[in-house]
C-alpha positions as CSV (number, residue, x, y, z in Angstrom):
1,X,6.9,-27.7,-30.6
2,X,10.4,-26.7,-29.6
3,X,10.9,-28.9,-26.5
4,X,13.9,-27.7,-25.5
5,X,12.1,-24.0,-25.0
6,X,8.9,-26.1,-23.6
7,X,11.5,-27.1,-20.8
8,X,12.9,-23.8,-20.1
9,X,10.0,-22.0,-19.5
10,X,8.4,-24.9,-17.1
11,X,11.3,-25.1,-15.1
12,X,11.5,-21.1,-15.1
13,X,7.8,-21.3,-13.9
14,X,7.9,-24.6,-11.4
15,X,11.1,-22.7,-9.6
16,X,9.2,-18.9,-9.5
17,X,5.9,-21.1,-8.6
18,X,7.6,-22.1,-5.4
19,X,8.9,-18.8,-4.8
20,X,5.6,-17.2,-4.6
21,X,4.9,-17.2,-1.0
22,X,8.3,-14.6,-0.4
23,X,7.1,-12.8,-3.1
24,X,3.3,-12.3,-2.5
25,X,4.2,-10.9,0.7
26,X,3.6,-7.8,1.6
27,X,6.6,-5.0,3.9
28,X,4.9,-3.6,7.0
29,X,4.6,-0.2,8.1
30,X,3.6,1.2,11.6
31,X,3.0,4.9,11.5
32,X,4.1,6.8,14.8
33,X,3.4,10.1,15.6
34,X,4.8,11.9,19.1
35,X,5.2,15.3,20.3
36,X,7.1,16.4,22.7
37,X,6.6,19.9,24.4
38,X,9.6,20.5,27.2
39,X,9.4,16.6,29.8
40,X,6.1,15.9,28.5
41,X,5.5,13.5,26.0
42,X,2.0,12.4,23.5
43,X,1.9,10.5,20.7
44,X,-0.1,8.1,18.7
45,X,1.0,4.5,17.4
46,X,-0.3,2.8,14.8
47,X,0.1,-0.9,14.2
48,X,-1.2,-3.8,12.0
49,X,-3.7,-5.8,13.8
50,X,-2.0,-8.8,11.1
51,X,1.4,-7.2,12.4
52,X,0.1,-7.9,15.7
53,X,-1.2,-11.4,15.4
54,X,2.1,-12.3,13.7
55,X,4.2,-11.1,17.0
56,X,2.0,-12.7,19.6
57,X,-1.2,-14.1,18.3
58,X,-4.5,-12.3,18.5
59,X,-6.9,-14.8,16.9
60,X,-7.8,-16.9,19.8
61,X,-10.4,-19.1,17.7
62,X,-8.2,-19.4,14.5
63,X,-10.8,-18.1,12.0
64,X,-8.8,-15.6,10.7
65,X,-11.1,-12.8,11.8
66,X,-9.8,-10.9,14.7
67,X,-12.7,-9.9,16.7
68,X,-13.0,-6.8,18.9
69,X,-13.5,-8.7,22.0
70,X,-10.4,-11.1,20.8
71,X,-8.5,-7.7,20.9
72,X,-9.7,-6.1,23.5
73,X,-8.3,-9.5,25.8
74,X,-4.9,-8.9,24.8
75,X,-4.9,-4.7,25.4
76,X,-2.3,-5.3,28.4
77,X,-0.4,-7.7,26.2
78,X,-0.3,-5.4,23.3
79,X,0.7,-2.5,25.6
80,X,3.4,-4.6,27.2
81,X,4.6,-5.8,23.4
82,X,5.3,-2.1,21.8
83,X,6.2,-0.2,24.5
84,X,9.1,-2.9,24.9
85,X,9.8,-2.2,21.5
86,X,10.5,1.9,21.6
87,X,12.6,3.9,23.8
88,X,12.4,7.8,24.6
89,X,15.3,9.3,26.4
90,X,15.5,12.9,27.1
91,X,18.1,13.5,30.1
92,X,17.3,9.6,30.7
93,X,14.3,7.3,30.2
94,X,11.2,8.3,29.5
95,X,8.6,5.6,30.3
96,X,5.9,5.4,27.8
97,X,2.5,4.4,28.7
98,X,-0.5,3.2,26.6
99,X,-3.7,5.0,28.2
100,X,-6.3,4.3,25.1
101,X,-6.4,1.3,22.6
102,X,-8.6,1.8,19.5
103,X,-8.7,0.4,15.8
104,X,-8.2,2.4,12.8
105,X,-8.8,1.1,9.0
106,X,-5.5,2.4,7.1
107,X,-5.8,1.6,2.7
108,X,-4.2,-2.1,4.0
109,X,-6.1,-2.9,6.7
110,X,-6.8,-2.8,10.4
111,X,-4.9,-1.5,13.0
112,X,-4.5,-1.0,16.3
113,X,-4.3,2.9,17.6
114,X,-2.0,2.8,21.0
115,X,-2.5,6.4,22.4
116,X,0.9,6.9,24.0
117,X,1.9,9.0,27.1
118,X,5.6,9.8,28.8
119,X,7.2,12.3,31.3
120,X,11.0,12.7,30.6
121,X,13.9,13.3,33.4
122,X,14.5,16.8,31.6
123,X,12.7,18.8,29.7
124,X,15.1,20.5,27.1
125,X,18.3,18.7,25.4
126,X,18.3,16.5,22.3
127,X,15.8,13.8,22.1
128,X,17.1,10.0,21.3
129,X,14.8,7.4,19.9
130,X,15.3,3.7,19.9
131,X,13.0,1.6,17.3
132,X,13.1,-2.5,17.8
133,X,9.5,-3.4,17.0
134,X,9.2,-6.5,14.7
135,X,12.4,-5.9,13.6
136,X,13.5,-9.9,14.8
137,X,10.6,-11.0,13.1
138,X,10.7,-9.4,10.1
139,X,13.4,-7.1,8.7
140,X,11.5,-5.6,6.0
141,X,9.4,-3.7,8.8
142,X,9.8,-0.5,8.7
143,X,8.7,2.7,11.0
144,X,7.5,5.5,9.7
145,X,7.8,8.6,12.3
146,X,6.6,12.1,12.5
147,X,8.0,13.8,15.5
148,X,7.1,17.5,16.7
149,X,9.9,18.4,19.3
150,X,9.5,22.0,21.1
151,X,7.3,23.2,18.1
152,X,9.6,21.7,15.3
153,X,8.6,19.0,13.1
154,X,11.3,16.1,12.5
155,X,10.3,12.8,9.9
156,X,12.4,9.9,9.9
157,X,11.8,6.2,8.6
158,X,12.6,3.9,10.9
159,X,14.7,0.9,10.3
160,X,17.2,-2.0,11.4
161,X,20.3,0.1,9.7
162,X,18.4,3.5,11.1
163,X,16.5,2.5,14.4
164,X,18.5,4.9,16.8
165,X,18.1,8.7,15.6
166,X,19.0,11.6,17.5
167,X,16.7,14.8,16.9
168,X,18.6,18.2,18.1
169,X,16.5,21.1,19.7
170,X,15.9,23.6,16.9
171,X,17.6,21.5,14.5
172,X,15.9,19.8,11.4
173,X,18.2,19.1,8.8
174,X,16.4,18.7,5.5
175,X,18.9,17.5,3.8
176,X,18.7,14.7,6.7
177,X,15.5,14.2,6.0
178,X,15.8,13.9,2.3
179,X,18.3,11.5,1.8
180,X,16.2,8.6,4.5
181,X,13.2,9.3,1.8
182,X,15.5,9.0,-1.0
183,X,17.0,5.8,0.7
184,X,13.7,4.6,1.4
185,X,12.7,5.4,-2.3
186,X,14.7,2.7,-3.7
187,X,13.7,0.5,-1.2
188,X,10.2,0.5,-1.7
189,X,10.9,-0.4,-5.4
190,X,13.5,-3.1,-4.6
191,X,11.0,-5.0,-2.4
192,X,7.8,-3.9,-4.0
193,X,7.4,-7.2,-6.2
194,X,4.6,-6.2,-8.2
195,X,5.8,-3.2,-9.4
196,X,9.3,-4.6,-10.8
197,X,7.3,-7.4,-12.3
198,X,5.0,-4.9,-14.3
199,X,8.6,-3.2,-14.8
200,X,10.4,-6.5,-16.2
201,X,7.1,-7.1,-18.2
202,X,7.7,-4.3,-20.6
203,X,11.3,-4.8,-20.6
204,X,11.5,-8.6,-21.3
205,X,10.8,-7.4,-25.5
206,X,12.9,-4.5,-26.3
207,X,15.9,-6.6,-27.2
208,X,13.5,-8.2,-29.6
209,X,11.8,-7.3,-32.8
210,X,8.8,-9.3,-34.4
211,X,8.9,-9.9,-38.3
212,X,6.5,-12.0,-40.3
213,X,4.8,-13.3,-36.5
214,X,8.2,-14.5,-35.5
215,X,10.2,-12.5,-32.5
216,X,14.3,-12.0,-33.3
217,X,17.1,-10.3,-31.6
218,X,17.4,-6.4,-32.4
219,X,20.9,-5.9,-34.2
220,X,21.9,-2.5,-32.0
221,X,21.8,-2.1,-28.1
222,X,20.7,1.7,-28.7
223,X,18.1,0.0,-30.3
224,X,16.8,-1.6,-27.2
225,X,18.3,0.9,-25.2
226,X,15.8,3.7,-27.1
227,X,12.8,2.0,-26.6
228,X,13.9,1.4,-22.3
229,X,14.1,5.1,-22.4
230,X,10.8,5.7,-23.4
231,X,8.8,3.0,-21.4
232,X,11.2,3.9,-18.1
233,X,10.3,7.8,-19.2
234,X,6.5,7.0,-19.5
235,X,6.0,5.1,-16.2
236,X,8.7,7.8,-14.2
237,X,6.1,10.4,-15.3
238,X,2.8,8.7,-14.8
239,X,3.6,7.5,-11.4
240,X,5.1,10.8,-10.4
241,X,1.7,12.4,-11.2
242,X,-0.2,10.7,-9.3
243,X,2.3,9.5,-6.7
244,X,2.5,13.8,-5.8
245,X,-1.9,14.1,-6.4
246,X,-2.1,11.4,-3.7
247,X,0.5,12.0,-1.1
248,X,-0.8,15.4,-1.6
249,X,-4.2,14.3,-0.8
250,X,-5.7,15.9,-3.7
251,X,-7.2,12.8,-5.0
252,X,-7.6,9.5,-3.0
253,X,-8.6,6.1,-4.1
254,X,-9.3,2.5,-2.1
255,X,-6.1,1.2,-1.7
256,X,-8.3,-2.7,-2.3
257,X,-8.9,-0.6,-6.1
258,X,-5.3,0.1,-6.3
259,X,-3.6,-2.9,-5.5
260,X,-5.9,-4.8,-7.9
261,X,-5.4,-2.7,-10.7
262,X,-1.4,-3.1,-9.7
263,X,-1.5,-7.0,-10.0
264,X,-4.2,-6.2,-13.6
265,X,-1.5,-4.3,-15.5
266,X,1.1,-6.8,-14.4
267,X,-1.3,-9.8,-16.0
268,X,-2.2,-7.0,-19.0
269,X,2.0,-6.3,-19.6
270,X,2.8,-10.1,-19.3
271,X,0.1,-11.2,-21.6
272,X,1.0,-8.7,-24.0
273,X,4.3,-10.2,-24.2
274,X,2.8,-13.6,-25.5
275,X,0.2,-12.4,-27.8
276,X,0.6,-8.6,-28.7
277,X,-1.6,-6.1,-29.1
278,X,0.1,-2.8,-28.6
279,X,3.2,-3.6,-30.4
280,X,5.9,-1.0,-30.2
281,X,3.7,1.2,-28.3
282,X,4.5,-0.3,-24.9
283,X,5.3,3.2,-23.6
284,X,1.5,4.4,-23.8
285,X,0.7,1.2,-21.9
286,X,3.7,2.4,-19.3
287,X,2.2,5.6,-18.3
288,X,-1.1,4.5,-18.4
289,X,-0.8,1.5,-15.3
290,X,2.4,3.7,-14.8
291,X,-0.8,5.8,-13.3
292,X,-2.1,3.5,-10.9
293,X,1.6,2.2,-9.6
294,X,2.0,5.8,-8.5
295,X,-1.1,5.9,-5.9
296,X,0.5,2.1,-4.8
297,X,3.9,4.4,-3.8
298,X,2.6,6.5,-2.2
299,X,-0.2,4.9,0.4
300,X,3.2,4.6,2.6
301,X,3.3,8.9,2.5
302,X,0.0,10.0,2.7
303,X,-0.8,7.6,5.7
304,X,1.6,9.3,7.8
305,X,0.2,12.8,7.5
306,X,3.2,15.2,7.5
307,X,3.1,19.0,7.5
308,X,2.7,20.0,4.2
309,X,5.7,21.7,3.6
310,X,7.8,18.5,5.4
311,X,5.5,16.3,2.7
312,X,6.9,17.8,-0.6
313,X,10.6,17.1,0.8
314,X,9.6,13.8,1.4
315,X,7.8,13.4,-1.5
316,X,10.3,14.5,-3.8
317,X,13.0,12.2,-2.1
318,X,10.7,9.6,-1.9
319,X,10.1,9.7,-5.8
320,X,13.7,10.3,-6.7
321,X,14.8,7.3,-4.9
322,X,12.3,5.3,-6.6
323,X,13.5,6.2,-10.2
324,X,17.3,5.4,-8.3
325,X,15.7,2.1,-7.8
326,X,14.1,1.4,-11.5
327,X,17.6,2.7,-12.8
328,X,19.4,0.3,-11.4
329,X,17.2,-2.7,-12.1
330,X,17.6,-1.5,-15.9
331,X,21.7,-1.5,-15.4
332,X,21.6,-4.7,-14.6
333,X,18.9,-6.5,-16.4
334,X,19.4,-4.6,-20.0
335,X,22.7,-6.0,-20.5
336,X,22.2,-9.3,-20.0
337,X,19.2,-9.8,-22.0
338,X,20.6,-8.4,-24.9
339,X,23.7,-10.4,-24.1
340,X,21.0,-13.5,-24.4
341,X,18.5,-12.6,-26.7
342,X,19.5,-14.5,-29.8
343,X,19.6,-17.7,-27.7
344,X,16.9,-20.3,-27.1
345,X,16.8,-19.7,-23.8
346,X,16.0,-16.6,-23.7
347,X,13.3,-16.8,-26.2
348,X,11.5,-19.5,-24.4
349,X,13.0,-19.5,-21.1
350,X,13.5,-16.1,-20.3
351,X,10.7,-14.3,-22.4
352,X,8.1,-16.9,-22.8
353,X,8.4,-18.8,-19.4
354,X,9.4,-15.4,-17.7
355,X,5.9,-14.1,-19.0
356,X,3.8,-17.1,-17.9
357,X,5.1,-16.7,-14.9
358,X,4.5,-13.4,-14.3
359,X,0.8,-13.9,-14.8
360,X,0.2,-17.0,-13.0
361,X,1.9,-14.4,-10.2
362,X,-0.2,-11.4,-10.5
363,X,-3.5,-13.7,-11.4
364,X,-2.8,-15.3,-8.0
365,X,-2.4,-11.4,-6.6
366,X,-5.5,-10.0,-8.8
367,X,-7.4,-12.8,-7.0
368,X,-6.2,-12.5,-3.5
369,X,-7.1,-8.4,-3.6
370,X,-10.2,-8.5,-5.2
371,X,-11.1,-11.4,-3.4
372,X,-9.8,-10.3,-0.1
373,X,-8.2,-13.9,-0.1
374,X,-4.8,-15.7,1.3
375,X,-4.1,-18.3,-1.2
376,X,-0.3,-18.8,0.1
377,X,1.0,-18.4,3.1
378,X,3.8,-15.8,3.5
């Protein structure tokens, strides 16, 4: 045994091992929807109930089941809690009341429907929005808003760099509206862990080649560079399939299904790396997951149910910005690891600890979703 590789990779795994926690955890969503006809103002709210109970505690008994009646005890609480959180103003304030609770089950969970009323000082002029909710508690929160003003639908994603947007009578700029997808794009890749580990996975052996059972460094970065082209090709069309079939709602799957097949093909691509089985075809094995990753992208679209032609804007910003994303994670990864691929570290650090623990990660997610488990904290 090389013991000087044995090292590497258990100190690569023991230092990603007590990372998992950050990793595991999971960016919230709220999905907002308001319309506002002249002064008068309706809308509906939707919120995590775990959202929720991480702001100001729902789970009076500490079971970790939040009961209706535990709920229900904290309506004026709730109420007090989001309302403090979002600001209308059309020619001044317009105070926002909750007149209905209800829960909803979204593809992650439960939430909490807030059915939302307002009268505003004026009733023409542009329309301000201000968006503060969980933002102190968590700044990977985002809001996700579709907004019909005097007959015109607006979308917007809400968050701590965008949390004040101004929507003009008769004005909705697309090209607006396509660059916050675009922007939110890359950073749904950027923070969704699972899908750059399944990314990394298939990356980790293209500066490598295996002869007689042994891996060694490939002698050309085109080399590598060709075979990132095809497994970044593969999973950009894969996911883009079905990533347009579900926001789309043409077909629609359990998100619980999903997300465990998400955390399988990371466990599948890591394990692959150890003992191979496809070899150099890692591109079929990038569209194939590359399939199921796309319905994972886009649960955060099709939840908020925009007009169809607003969708395919979105959509197609939303998708760009993700291959933005997965570009720039190749820029930066490719060169180094065929700057390091001849050394032992790399070999047994980088590839061979790196692939461990990738599937000690995704067997700890693949339990967790099947399982409907918390194992770690977040």
């Amino acid at each position: 045994m090389n013991w000087r590789n044995f090292w590497y990779s258990g100190l690569l795994a023991a230092l990603g091992l007590c990372a998992l926690p950050a990793w595991a955890h999971k960016a919230s969503d709220s999905y907002l929807v308001l319309q506002v006809n002249g002064a008068q103002v309706t809308g509906q709210w939707d919120i995590a109930l775990r959202d929720i109970d991480f702001a100001i505690g729902l789970d009076a008994d500490g079971n970790a089941d939040i009961t209706w009646g535990e709920l229900r005890a904290r309506h004026a609480d709730i109420a007090a809690w989001a309302t403090s959180a979002l600001t209308l103003e059309r020619g001044g304030v317009c105070p926002l009341r909750v007149i209905q609770h209800q829960v909803d089950e979204h593809t992650d969970g439960a939430y909490a429907v807030l059915t939302l009323e307002a009268t505003c000082p004026a009733a023409g002029g542009d329309l301000a929005l201000h968006y503060r909710l969980l933002f102190e508690l968590d700044a990977l929160h985002r809001g996700l808003l579709r907004l019909e003003l005097d007959g015109l639908t607006h979308s917007a994603v809400l968050s701590p760099d965008a949390a004040h947007p101004r929507f003009a009578v008769g004005e909705a700029s697309r090209l607006s509206q396509f660059g916050q997808f675009l922007v939110q794009g890359v950073w749904h890749i950027w923070i969704g862990f699972d899908h750059i580990l399944f990314l990394l996975s298939l990356l980790l052996p293209v500066v490598l080649v295996r002869r007689k059972g042994a891996w060694q460094g490939v002698g050309r970065f085109r080399d590598a560079l060709r075979e990132v082209l095809w497994v970044v090709t593969a999973f950009t069309a894969a996911h883009s399939i079905t990533l347009s079939l579900a926001a789309l709602r043409l077909v629609e799957l359990p998100s619980r299904w999903v997300e465990s097949a998400i955390a399988l093909s990371v466990v599948l691509a890591a394990a692959n790396n150890l003992r191979p089985v496809v070899g150099e075809r890692r591109w079929m094995v990038a569209f194939g997951f590359g399939l199921i990753h796309g319905f994972g992208f886009a649960s955060v679209l099709a939840e908020l149910g925009l007009p169809q032609e607003t969708l395919v804007l979105s959509l197609v910003g939303f998708n760009l910005g993700v291959e933005v994303g997965q570009l720039a994670i190749v820029a930066v990864f490719l060169p180094l690891i065929f700057l390091l691929r001849n050394t032992p570290f790399y070999r047994g650090g980088i590839f061979v600890g790196g692939s461990l623990l990738t599937m000690a990660i995704a067997l700890v997610w693949l339990a967790e979703r099947v399982l409907d488990l918390q194992l770690f904290g977040t």
